[in-house]
C-alpha positions as CSV (number, residue, x, y, z in Angstrom):
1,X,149.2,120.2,54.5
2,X,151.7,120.5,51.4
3,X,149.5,122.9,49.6
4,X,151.6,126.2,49.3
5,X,150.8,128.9,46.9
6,X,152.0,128.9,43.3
7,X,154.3,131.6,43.5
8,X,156.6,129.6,46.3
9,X,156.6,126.4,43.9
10,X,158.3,128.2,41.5
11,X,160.5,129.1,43.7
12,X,161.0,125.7,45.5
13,X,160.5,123.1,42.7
14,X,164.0,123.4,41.2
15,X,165.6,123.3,44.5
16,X,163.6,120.3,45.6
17,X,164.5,118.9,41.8
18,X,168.2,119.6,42.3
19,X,168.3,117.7,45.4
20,X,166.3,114.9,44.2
21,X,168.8,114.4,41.6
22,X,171.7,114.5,44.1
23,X,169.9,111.4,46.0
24,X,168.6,109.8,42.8
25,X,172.6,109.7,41.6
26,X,174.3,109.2,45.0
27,X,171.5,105.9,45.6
28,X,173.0,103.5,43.0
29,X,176.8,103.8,44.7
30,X,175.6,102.3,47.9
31,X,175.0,99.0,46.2
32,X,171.7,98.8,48.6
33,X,168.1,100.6,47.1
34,X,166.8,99.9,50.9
35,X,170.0,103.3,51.8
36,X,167.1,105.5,50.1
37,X,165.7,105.5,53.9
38,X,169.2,106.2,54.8
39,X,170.0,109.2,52.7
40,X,166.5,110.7,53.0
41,X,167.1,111.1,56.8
42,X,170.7,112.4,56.3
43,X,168.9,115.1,54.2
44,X,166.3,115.8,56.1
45,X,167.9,116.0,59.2
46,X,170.5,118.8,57.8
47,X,167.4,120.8,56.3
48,X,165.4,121.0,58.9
49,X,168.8,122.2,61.3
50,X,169.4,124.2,58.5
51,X,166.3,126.0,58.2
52,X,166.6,126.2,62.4
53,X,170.1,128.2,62.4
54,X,168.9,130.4,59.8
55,X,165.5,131.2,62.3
56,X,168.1,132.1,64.8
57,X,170.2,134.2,62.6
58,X,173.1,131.8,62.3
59,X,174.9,130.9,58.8
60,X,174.6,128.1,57.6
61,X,177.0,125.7,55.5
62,X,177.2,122.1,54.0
63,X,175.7,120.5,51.2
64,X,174.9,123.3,49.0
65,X,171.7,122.1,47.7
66,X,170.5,121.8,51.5
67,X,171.7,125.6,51.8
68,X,169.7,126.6,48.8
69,X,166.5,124.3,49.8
70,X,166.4,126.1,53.5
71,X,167.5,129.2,52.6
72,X,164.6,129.5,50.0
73,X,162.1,127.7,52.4
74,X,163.8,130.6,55.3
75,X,162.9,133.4,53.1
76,X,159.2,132.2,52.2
77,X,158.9,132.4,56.1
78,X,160.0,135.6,56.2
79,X,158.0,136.9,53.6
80,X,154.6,135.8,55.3
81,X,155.5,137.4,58.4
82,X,153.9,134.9,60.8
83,X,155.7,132.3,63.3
84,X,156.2,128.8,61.2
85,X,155.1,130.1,58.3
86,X,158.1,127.6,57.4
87,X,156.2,124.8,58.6
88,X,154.3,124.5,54.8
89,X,157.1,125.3,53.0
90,X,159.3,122.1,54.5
91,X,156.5,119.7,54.3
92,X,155.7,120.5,50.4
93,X,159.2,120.6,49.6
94,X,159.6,117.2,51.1
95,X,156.5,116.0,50.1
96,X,157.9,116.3,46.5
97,X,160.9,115.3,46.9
98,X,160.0,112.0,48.4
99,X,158.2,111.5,45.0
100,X,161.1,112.8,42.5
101,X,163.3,110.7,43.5
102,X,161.8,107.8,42.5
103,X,160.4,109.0,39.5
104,X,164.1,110.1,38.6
105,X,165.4,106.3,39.8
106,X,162.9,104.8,37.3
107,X,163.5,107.5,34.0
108,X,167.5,106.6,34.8
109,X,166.4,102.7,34.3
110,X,167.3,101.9,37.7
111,X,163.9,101.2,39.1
112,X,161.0,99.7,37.3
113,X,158.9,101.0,39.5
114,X,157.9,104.4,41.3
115,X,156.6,102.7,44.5
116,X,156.4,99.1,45.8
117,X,155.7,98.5,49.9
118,X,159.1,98.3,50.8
119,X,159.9,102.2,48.9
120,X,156.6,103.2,51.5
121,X,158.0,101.4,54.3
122,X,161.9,102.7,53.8
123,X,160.4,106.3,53.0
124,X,158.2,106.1,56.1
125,X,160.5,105.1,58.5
126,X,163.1,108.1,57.0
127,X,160.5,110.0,57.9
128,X,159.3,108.6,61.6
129,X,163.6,108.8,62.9
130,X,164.0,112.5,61.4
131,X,160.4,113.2,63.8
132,X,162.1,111.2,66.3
133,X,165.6,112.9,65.8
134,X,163.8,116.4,66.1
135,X,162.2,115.4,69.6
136,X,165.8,114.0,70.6
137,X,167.4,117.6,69.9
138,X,164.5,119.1,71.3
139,X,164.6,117.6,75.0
140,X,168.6,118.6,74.5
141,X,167.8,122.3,73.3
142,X,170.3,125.2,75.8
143,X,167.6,127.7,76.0
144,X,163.6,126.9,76.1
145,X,162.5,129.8,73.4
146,X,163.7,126.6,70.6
147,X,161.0,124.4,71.9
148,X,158.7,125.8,69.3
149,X,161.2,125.1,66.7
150,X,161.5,121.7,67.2
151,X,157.8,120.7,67.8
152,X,157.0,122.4,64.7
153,X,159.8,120.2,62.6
154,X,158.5,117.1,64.2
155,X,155.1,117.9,63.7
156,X,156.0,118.3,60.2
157,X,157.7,115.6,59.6
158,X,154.6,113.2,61.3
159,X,152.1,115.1,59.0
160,X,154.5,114.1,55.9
161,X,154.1,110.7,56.6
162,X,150.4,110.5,57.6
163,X,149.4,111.8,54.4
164,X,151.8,109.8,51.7
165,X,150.1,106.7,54.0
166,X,146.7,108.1,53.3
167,X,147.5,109.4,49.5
168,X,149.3,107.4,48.6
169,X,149.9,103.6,50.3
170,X,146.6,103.6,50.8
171,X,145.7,103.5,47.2
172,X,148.4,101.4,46.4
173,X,147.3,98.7,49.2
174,X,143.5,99.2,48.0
175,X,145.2,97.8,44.2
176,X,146.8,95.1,45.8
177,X,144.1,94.0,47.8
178,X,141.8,93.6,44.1
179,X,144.7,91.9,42.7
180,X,145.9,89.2,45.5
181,X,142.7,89.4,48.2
182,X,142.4,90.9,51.5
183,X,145.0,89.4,54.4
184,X,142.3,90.8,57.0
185,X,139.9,88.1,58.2
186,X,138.6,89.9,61.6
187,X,135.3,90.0,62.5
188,X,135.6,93.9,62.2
189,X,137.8,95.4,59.5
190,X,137.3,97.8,56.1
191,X,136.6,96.0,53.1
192,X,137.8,97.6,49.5
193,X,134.3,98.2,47.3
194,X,134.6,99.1,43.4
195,X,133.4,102.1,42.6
196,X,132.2,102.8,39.2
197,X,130.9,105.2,36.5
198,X,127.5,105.4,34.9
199,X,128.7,103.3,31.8
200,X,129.9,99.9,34.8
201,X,133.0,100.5,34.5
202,X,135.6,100.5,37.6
203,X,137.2,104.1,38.1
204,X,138.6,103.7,41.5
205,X,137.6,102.1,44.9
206,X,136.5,102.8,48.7
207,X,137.2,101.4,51.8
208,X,133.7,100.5,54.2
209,X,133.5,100.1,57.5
210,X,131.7,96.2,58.0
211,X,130.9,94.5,60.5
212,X,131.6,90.7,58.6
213,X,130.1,88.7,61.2
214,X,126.6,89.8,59.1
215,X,128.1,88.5,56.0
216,X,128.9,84.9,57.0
C-alpha cells in the first residue's frame, strides 16, 4: 500500500523525479519503447540490493540517483524504528515512478500517450522478473537472517503490480471495453455497467458479477 506520510514524499518525490528523468532520457537511445520493461528492471533490481546492503551496514555505490533513492528510502526505515518499515517507502517510490516516466515521455513529445496495454504489460512484467529476481537471490542468500529481506522486496514488488492492474489497467480496460465491446463471451464473466449521476450522465463504470446464461 503506497500510501506513506506527507513528510516522506517530500523527501522522496524529487529523488523518484530525478530518476524518472534519467529513464525518460536514456529510453529514446535504445531505439525500442518496449526497453522501458528493460530499464525499469535494471533499476529496480539495483534499488532494492541497494536498499539491502545499506540494512546490513554495507556502502553502497553505482548510479547515483539509485544511491540517493535508497539511501533516502534507508533512512525513512530508520526513522520509524520498526523491521521493513522500508517496505512502504520502496513501493510508493516505485509506484510513482512507474507513472513519471511516462508522463515525462509524453511532455518531451515522445509518447502521445501515458498508457496504452503494451506500457501495462511491459511495466508489469518489469515488475513480475525484479519479484522473481528477488526470490532467485533469496534461495542463493550465505546466511538465513536475509530471508526476511528478500521476501519483503518480493512481496513488494508483487503488491506494486497488483495494484497498478487494479488502479489502473483496470480502468483503462473498463474504457476499452465501452469503446470496442467485451472479448469475454463465457457463460460466467463480469460485465462493465455505466454508472451515473443524478442529472444521467455517465461519471465512471463498475464491473458485476453475471451469470449470462439468464440473459440469453
Amino acid at each position: 500500500m503506497p500510501y506513506v506520510a506527507v513528510d516522506d514524499r517530500k523527501i522522496l518525490d524529487p529523488l523518484v523525479d530525478s530518476l524518472a528523468q534519467e529513464i525518460a532520457d536514456e529510453l529514446p537511445k535504445q531505439n525500442n519503447d518496449a526497453k522501458l520493461s528493460t530499464l525499469y528492471k535494471e533499476r529496480f533490481v539495483e534499488l532494492s540490493l541497494a536498499i539491502k546492503d545499506l540494512i546490513n551496514g554495507k556502502k553502497i555505490k553505482g548510479n547515483i540517483n539509485i544511491q540517493k533513492l535508497a539511501q533516502a528510502i534507508y533512512d525513512l526505515d530508520r526513522r520509524y524504528n520498526y523491521s521493513a518499515a522500508f517496505n512502504g517507502e520502496l513501493n510508493y517510490s516505485i509506484t510513482r515512478l512507474i507513472q513519471l516516466v511516462p508522463k515525462k515521455l509524453v511532455e518531451k513529445g515522445i509518447w502521445k500517450e501515458e498508457f496504452r496495454y503494451w506500457i501495462y504489460s511491459q511495466t508489469a512484467g518489469a515488475l513480475t522478473r525484479t519479484a522473481m529476481e528477488m526470490d532467485k537471490l533469496g534461495s542463493k542468500r550465505l546466511s538465513k537472517d536475509e530471508d526476511w529481506l528478500y521476501d519483503g522486496l518480493s512481496g513488494v514488488f508483487e503488491d506494486i503490480k497488483d495494484e497498478y492492474k487494479r488502479r489502473v489497467n483496470t480502468a483503462y480496460e473498463a474504457v476499452q471495453i465501452k469503446k470496442s465491446g467485451d472479448c469475454y463471451d463465457t457463460p460466467y464473466h463480469t460485465d462493465v455497467i455505466d454508472i451515473k449521476d443524478t442529472s444521467g450522465n455517465v461519471i465512471g463504470w463498475q464491473e458485476t458479477m453475471k451469470d449470462l446464461r439468464k440473459t440469453k
